[in-house]
C-alpha atoms as one frame of an Amber mdcrd trajectory, in Angstrom:
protein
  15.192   0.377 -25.001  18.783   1.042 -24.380  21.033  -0.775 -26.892  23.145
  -2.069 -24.042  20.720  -4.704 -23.209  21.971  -8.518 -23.738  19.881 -10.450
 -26.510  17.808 -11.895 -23.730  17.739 -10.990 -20.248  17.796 -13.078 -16.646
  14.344 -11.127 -15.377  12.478  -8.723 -16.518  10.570  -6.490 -13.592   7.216
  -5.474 -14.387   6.992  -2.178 -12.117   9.451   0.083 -10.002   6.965   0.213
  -6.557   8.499  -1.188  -3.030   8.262  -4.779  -4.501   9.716  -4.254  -8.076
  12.664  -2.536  -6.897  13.141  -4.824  -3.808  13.174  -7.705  -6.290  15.291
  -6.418  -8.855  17.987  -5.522  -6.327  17.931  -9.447  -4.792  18.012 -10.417
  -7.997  20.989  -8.171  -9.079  22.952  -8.951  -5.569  22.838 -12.703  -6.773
  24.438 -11.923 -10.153  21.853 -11.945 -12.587  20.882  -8.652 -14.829  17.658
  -7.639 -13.912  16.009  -5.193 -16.078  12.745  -2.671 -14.595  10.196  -1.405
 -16.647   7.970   1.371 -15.296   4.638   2.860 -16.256   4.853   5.742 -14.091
   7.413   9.189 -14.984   8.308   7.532 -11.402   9.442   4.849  -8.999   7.750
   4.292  -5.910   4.311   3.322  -7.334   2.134   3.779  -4.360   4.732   4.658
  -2.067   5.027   8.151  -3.017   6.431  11.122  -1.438   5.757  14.730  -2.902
   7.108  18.157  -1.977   5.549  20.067  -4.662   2.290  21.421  -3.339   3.652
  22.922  -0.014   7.105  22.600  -0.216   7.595  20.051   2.494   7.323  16.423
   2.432   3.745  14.637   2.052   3.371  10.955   1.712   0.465  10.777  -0.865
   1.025   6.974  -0.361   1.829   4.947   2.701   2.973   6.491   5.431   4.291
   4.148   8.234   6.655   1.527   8.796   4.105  -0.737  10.518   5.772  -3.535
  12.490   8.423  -1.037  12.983  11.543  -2.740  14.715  10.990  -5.605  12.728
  10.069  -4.339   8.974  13.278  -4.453   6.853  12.400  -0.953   5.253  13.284
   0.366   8.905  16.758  -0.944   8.745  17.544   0.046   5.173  16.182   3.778
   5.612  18.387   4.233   8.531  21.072   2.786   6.612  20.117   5.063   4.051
  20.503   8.471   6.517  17.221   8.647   6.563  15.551   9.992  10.491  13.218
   7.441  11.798  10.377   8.842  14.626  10.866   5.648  17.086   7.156   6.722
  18.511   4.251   5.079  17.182   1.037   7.125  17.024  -1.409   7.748  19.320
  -4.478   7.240  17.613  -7.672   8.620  18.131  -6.797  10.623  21.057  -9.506
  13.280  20.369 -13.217  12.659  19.121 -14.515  15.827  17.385 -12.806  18.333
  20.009 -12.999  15.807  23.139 -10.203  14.272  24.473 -10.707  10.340  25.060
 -11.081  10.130  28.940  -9.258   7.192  30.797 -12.614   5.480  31.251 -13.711
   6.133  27.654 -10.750   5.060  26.487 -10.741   1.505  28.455 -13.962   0.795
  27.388 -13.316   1.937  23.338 -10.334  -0.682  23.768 -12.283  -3.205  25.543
 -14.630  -2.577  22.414 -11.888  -2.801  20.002 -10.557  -6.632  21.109 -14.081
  -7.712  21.833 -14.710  -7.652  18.050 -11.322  -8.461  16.961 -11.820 -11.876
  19.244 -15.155 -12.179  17.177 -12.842 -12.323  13.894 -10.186 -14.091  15.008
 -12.538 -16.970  16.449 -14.379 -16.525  12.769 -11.064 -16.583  11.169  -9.460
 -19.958  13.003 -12.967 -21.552  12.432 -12.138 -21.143   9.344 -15.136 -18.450
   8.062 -14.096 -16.905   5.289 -17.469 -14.477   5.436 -18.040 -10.429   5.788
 -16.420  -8.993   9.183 -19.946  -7.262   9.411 -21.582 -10.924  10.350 -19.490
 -11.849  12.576 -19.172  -8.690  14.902 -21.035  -8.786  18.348 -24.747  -7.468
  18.191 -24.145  -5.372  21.630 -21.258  -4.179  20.606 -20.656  -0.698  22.115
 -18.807   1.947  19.682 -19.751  -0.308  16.924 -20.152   2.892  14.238 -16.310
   4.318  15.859 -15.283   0.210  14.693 -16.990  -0.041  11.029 -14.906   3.377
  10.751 -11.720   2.490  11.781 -11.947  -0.546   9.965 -12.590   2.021   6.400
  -9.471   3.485   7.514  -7.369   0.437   8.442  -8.185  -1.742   5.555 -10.002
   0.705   3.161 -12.638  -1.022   2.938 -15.761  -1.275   5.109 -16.906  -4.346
   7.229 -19.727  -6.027   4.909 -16.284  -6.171   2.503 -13.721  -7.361   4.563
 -13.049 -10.973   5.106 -13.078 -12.237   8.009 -10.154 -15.048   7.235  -8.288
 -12.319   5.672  -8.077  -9.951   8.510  -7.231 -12.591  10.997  -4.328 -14.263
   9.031  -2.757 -10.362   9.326   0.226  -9.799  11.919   0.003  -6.832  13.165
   2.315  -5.343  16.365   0.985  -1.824  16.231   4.116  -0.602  16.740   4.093
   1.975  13.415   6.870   4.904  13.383   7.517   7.512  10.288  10.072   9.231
   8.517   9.565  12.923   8.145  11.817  12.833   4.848   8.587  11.065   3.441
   8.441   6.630   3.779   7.755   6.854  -0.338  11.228   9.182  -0.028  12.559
   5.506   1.508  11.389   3.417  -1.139  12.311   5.348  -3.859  16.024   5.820
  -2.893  15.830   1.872  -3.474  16.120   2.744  -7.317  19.628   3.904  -6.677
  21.859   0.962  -9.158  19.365  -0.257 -10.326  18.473  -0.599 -14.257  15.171
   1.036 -14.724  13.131   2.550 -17.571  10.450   4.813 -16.844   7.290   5.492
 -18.848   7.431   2.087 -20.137   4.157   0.438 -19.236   3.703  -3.590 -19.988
   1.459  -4.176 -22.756   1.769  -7.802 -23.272   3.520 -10.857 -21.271   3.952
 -13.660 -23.648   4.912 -16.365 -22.035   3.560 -18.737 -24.337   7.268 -20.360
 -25.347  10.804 -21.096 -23.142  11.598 -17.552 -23.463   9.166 -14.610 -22.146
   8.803 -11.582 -24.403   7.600  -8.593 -22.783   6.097  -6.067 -24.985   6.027
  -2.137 -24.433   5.374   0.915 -26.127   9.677   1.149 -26.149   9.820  -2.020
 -27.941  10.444  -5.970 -26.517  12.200  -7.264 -23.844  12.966 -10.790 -24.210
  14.076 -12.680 -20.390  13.975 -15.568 -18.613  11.579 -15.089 -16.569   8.957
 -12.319 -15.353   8.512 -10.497 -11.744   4.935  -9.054 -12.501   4.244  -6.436
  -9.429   1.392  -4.544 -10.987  -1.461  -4.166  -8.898  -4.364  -6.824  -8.639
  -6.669  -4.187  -9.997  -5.281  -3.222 -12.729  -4.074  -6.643 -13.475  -7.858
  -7.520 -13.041  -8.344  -4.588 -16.240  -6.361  -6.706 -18.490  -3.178  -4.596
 -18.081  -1.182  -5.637 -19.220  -2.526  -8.935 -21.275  -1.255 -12.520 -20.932
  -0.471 -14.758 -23.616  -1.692 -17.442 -23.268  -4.152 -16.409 -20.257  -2.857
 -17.018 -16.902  -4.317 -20.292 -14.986  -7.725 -20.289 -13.532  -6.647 -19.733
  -9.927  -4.064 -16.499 -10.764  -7.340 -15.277 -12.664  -9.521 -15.930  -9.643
  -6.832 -14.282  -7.359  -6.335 -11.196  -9.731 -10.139 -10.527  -9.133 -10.932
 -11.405  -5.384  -8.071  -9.403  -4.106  -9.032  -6.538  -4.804  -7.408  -2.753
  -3.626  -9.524  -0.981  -0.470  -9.737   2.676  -1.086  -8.071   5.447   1.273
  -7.467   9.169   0.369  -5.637  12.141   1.377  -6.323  15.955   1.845  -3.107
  17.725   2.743  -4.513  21.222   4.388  -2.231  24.416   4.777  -3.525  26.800
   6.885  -2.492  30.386   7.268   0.546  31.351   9.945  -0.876  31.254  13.652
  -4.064  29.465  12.268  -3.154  25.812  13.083  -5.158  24.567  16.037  -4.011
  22.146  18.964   0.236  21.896  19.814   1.984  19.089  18.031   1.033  15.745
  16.421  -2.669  15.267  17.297  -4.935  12.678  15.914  -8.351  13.009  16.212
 -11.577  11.183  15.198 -13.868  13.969  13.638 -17.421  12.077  14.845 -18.238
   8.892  16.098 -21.673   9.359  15.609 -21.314   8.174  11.484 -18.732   5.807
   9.540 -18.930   9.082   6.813 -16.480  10.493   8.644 -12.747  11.393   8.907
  -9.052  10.590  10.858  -7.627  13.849  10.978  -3.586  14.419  11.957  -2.611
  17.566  12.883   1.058  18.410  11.747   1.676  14.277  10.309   5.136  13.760
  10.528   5.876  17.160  12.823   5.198  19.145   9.360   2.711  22.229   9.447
  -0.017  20.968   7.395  -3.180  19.071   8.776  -4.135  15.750   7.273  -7.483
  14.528   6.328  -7.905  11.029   5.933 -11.230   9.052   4.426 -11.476   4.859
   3.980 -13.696   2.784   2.329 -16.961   3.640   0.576 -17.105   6.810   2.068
 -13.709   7.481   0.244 -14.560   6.170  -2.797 -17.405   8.244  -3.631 -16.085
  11.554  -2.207 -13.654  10.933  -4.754 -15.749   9.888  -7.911 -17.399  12.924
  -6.816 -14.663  15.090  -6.650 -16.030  16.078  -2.826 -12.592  15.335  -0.981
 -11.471  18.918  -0.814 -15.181  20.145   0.372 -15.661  17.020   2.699 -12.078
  17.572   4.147 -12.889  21.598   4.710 -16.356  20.724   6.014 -14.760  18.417
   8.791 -12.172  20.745   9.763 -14.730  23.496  10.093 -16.919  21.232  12.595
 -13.964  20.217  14.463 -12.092  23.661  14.889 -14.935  26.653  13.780 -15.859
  28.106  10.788 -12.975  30.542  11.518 -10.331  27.684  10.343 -12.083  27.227
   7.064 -11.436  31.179   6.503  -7.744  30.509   6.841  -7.190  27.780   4.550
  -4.605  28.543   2.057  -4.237  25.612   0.169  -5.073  21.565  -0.087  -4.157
  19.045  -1.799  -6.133  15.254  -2.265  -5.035  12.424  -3.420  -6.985  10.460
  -6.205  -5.914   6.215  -5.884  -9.366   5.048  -7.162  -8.634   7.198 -10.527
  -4.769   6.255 -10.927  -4.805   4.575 -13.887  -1.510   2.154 -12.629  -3.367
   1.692  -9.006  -7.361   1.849  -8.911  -6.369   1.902  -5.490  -4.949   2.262
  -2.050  -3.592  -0.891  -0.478  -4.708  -4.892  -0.516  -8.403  -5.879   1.209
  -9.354  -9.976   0.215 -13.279 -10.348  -1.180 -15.097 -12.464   1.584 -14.044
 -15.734   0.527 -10.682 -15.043  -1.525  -8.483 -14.610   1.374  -7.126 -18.184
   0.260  -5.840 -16.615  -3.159  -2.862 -14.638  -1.614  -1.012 -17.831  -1.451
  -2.057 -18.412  -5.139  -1.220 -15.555  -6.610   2.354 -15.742  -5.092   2.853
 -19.050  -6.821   4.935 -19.116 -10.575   3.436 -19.688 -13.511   5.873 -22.018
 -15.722   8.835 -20.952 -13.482   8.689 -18.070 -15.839   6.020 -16.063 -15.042
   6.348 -14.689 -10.900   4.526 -12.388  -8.912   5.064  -9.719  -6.250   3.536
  -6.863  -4.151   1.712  -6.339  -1.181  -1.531  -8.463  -2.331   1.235 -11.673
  -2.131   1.983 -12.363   1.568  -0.781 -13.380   4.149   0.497 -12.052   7.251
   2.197  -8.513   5.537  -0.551  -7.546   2.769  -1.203  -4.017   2.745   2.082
  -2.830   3.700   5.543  -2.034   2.064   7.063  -4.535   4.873   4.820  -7.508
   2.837   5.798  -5.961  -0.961   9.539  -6.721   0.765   9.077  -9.786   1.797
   6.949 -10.534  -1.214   9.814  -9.010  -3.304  12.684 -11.313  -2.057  10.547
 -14.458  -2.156  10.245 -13.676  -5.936  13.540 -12.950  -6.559  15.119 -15.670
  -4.739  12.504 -18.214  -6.800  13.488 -17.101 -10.136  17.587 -17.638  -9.048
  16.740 -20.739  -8.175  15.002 -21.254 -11.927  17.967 -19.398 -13.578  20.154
 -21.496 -11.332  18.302 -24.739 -12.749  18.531 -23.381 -16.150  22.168 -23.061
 -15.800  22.554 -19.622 -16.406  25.932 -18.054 -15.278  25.678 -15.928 -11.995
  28.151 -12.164 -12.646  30.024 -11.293  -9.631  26.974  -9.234  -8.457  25.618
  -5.124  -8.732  26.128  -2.181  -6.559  22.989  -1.870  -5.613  22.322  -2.043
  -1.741
């Protein structure tokens, strides 16, 4: 640990993804020394933008600022020069190599709110039960719904709650930056105190002052912001002394992360098929199937995307690369498969600080976002996308989820009369 650290510290920030570093700069903007610890070589967590397989950027992570005028990431990456797309997408516009007909397409959106009216009635009833159960028996397109859903929430609709999925606001108004959103997130890091490589082993939070122990050494603070994922929170990572209360516990485990991977394709020069940003449904004829993006974000690649179960075993199978080349070969011929030049998937289930994509409530947990966001002893906080009701899932809720934390342990440092500094740099 660096030797210019004070004997004990305001907060210490358990992990440098959208809500960590949101968090520690509220928390440094009201005058207190907040100090980040990260397990990853770096920040971001699953907001993560890479340039190294094709030499352009490729958000391996999220990839929209959903809610779009609204979301405060929009703001700050503007602020930051970054170039926001003000044009959300439009989605499913092809299945296999069909364009969606004006009728088709009235009666797949007819489709679409007649089941979301079935969860939302489920939901205000107050039916905290499987999306699957609720869901019209008639309804038509029902196997082009269960797979949206896999790609939506990452999970599929006998594991989505109901409750869950109607608390969510959602404006579908999504836009994206083609300097990559995890590009956005990670510029947040800028002033900001952080260690990398320095996973959270233990929290002990046992007396008035929390020690936080690490392979680096321990880091002694006031108070905790724990942002680490529910999953591998739920893997005793990092361990709790004493436990935490029944209800975190129960929280930890019944929100658990959907699953949603990437195959970046790069196909040879004059090989890519269609003109500009097409998104296409590969069949609607099986939930094992694929959202596919030609050019995401204007770039030249193509972009297979799988949710839920289906995505899950492709990749404890290692079949992402295959299933991605096999869909691309029944959408545009065999002849596109010749031309491939090189791919690159994305692994969440494996990632040892994720075992995951983004936040999807058990049936019957949806009540345990509010819990989870509650402190423990006004020393021990939490934060992340798993927190808010209405945001999970997206870097707009790890904000939100981020300044609620921060601005609850001020008010406990406030209490404890700890001096507020005239403030950091970091904006």
């Amino acid at each position: 640990m660096p030797t210019t650290q004070p004997a004990v510290l305001d907060a210490c920030i358990v992990g440098a993804g959208a809500a960590g570093l949101v968090a520690a700069r509220e928390l440094a903007r009201s005058g207190f020394t907040a100090h980040v610890i990260e397990a990853r070589e770096r920040v971001g967590g699953r907001a993560w933008t890479d340039r190294s397989p094709f030499g352009v950027p490729i958000d391996r992570g999220c990839a929209w600022l959903h809610n779009a005028p609204d979301n405060p990431w929009t703001a700050y990456a503007r602020a930051a020069g970054f170039p926001v797309v003000e044009r959300s997408p439009d989605w499913q516009r092809y299945i296999g190599r069909t364009p969606l007909s004006p009728e088709r397409r009235r009666r797949w959106e007819a489709t679409w709110q007649r089941a979301e009216d079935a969860i939302h009635a489920a939901g205000q009833a107050g039916r905290d039960v499987p999306v699957s159960t609720v869901l019209p028996a008639d309804l038509e397109f029902r196997t082009l719904f269960d797979a949206s859903m896999t790609w939506a929430m990452g999970v599929d609709t006998d594991a989505l709650s109901t409750l869950d999925y109607a608390t969510y606001d959602d404006t579908d108004v999504n836009w994206a930056v083609p300097d990559g959103l995890g590009s956005v997130v990670a510029s947040a890091a800028a002033g900001l105190d952080v260690v990398l490589g320095c996973p959270a082993v233990e929290i002990d939070w046992s007396g008035d002052v929390v020690r936080v122990s690490t392979p680096k050494g321990t880091l002694e603070c006031r108070a905790v912001v724990v942002t680490v994922p529910t999953t591998v929170l739920a893997q005793g990572t990092p361990r709790f002394s004493p436990a935490l209360p029944h209800g975190h516990e129960e929280a930890v485990h019944g929100l658990t992360l959907g699953v949603a991977n990437k195959v970046f394709v790069e196909v040879a020069p004059g090989a890519m098929p269609l003109e500009g940003t097409i998104h296409l449904v590969a069949s609607d004829a099986t939930t094992r199937t694929a959202s596919v993006t030609v050019r995401p974000a204007g770039h030249e690649l193509i972009q297979v995307f799988f949710g839920g179960a289906y995505a899950r075993e492709l990749e404890e199978k290692g079949a992402l690369v295959a299933a991605a080349r096999d869909e691309l070969a029944g959408l545009f011929g065999t002849d596109l498969r010749d031309q491939i030049r090189r791919t690159s998937a994305t692994a969440w289930l494996a990632d040892p600080w994720a075992r995951g994509s983004y936040s999807a409530a058990r049936p019957g947990f949806a009540r345990c976002r509010a819990i989870l966001a509650a402190p423990v002893a006004d020393r021990v906080f939490f934060a992340g996308e798993a927190c808010p009701p209405t945001m999970y899932g997206a870097i707009h809720g790890a904000w939100a989820s981020g300044v609620d934390a921060a601005r609850r342990v001020a008010a406990t440092l406030d209490r404890l009369g700890v001096t507020r500094s005239s403030g950091s740099s970091a904006r």
